[in-house]
Backbone as numpy.savetxt, mean C-alpha at the origin, in Angstrom:
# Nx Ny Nz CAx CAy CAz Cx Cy Cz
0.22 10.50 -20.43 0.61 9.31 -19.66 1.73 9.69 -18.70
1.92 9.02 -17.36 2.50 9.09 -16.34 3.84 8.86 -16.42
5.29 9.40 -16.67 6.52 9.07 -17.14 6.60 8.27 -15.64
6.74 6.92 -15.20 6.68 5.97 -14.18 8.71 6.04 -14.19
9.04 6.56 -14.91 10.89 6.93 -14.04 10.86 7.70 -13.67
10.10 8.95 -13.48 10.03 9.76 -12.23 9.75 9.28 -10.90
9.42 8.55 -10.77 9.09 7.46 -9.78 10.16 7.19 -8.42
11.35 6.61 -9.43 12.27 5.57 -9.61 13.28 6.53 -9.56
13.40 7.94 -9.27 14.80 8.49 -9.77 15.87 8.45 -8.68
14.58 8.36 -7.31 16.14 7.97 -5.98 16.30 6.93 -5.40
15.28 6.02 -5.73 15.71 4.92 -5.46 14.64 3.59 -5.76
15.28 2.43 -6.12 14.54 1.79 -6.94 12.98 0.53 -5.95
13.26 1.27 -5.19 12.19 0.55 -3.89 11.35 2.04 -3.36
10.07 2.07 -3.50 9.42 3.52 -3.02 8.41 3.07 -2.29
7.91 3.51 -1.05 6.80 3.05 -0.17 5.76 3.30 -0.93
4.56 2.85 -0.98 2.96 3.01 -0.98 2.06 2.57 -0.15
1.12 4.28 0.46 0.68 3.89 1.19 -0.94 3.04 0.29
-1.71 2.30 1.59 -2.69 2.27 0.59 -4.02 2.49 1.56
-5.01 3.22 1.52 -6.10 3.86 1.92 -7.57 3.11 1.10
-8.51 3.29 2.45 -10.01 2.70 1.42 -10.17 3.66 0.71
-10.62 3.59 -0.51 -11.09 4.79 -1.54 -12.47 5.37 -1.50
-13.54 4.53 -0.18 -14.44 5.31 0.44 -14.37 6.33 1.96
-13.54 5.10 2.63 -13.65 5.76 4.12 -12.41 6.63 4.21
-11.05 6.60 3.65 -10.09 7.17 3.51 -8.92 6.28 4.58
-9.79 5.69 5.36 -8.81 4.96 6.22 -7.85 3.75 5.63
-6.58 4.42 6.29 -5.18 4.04 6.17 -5.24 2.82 6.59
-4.87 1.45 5.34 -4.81 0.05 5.58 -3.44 -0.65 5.93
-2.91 -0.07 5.56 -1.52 -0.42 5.19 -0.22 0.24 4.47
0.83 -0.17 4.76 1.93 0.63 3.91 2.59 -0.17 3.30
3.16 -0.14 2.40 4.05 -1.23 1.44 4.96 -0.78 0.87
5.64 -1.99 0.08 6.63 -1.45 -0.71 6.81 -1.79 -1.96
7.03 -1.11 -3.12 6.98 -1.10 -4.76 8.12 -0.76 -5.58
8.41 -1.38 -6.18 9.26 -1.45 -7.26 8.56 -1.36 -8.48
9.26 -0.57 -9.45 8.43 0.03 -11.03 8.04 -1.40 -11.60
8.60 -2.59 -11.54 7.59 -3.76 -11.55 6.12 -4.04 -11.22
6.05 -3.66 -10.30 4.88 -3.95 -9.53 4.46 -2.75 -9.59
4.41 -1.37 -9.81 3.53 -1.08 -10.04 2.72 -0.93 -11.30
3.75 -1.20 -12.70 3.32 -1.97 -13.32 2.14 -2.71 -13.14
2.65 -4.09 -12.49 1.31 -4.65 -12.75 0.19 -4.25 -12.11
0.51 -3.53 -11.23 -0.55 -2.66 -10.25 -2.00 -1.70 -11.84
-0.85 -1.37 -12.01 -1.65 -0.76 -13.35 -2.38 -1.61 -14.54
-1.66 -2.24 -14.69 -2.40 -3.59 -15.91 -3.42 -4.26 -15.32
-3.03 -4.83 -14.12 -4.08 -5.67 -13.26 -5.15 -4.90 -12.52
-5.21 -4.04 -11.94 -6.01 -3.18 -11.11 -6.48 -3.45 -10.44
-5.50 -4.66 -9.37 -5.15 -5.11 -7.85 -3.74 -4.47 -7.63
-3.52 -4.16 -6.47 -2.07 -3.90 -5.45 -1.11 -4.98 -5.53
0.37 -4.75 -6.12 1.19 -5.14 -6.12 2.28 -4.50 -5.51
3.10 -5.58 -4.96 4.52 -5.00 -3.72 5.33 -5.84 -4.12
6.51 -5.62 -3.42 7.88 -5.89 -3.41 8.12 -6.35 -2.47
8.11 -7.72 -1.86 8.15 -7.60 -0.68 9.43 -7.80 -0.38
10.16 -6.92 0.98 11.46 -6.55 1.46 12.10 -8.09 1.99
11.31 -8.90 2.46 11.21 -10.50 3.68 11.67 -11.06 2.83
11.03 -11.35 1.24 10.84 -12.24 1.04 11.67 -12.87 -0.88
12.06 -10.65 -0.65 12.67 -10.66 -1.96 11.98 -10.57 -3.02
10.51 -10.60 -3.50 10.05 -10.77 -4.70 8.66 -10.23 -4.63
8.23 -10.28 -5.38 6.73 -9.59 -6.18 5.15 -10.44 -5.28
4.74 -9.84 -5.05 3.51 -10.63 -4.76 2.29 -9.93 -4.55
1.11 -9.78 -4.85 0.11 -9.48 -5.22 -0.80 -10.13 -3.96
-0.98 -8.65 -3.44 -1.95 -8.48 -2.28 -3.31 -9.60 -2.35
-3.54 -10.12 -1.85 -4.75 -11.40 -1.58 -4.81 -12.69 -2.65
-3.67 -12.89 -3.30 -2.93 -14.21 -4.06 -3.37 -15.53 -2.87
-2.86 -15.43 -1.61 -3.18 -16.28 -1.14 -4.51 -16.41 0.17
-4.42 -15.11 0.59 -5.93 -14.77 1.34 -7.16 -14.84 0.57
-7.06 -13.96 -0.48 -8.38 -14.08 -1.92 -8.69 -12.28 -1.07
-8.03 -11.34 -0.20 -8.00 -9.97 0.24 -7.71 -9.54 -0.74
-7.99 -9.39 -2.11 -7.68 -8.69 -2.82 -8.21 -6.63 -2.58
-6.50 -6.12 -2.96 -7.00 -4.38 -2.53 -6.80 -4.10 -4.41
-8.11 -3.85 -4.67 -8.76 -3.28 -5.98 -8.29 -2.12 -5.85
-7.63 -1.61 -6.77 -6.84 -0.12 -6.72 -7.82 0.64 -7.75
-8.41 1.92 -7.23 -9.54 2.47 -8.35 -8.84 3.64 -8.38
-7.69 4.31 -7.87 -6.84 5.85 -7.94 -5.43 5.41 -8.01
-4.19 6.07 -8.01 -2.97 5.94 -8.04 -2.75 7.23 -7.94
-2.57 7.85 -7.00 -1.34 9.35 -6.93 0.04 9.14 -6.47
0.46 10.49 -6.50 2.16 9.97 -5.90 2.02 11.52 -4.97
2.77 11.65 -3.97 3.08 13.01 -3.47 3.82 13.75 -4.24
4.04 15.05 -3.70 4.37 16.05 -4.12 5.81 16.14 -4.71
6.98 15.21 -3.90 8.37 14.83 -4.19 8.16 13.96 -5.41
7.18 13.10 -5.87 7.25 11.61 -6.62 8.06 11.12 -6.22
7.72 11.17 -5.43 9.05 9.53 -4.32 8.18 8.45 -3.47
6.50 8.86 -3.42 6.12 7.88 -2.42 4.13 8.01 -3.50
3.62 6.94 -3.18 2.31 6.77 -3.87 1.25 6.33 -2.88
0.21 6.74 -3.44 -1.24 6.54 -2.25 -1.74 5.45 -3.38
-2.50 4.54 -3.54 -3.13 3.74 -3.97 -4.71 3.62 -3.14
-5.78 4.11 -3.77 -6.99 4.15 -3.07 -7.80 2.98 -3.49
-8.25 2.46 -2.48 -8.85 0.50 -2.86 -9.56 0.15 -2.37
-10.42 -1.04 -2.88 -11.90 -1.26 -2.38 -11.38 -2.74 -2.09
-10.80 -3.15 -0.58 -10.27 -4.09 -0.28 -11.70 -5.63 -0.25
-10.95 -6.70 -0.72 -12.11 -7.63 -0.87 -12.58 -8.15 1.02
-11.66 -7.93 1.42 -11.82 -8.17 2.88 -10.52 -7.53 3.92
-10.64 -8.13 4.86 -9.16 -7.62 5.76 -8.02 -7.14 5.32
-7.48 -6.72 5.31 -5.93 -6.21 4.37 -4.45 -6.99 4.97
-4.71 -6.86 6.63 -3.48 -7.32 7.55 -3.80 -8.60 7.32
-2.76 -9.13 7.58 -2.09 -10.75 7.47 -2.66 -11.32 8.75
-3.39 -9.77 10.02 -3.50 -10.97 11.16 -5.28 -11.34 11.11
-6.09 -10.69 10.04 -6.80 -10.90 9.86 -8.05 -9.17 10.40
-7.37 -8.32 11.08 -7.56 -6.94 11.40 -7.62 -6.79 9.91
-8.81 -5.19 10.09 -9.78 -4.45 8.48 -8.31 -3.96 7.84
-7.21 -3.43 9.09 -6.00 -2.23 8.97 -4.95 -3.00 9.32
-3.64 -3.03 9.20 -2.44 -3.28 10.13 -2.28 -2.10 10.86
-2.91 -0.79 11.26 -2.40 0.11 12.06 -3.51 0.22 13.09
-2.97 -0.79 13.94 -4.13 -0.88 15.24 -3.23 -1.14 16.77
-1.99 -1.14 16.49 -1.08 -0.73 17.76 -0.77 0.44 18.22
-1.75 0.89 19.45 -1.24 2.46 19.89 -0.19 2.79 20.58
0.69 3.55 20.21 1.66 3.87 21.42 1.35 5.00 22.02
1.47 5.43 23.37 0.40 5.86 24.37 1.62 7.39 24.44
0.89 8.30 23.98 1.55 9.64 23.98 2.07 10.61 25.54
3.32 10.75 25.80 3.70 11.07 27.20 3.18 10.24 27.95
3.40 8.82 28.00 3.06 8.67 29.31 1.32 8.37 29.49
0.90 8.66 28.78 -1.11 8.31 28.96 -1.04 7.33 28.38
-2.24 6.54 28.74 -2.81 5.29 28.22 -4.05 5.97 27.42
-4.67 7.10 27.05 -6.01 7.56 26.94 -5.25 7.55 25.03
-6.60 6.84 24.45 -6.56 6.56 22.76 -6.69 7.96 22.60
-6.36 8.48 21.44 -6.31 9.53 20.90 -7.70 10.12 20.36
């Protein structure tokens, strides 16, 4: 079993990113506290911390977007976690598959990458 205070040893808020666990594409990034990932683990939906709002809340509670977590790794430091998920629908709040759909245009080009 996973000693989850390795986690937690520099600081008690750690990003997770979270990725589809088919296409690999990057949905979102968040933030977790050993609470939530907790329940991340018991429940086996995505749970965050949210920074706004101060408290715990569980990805598609109020959309019904639930991101089904079927992996949990951490990188190489154990300071940051990938969560791989079979999202029930959209992930972003604006209703986009991703929240990472704003390009910023490299030197000066407008040409997408």
């Amino acid at each position: 079993m996973f000693d989850l205070d390795l986690l937690f040893q520099k600081a008690s808020l750690i990003p997770v990113i979270i990725q589809d666990g088919s296409t690999r594409e990057v949905l979102m990034l968040g933030f977790t506290n050993r609470e939530a990932v907790e329940l991340t683990l018991k429940t086996g939906t995505a749970w965050f911390w949210s920074r706004s709002r101060e408290k715990l809340w569980n990805k598609g509670e109020t959309s019904g977007n639930f991101l089904h977590v079927e992996r949990v790794l951490t990188d190489c430091d154990t300071d940051t976690l990938l969560y791989l998920c079979r999202p029930d629908g959209p992930t972003c709040h604006t209703g986009k598959r991703s929240c990472f759909f704003n390009e910023i245009p490299m030197n000066g080009k407008d040409d997408a990458l």
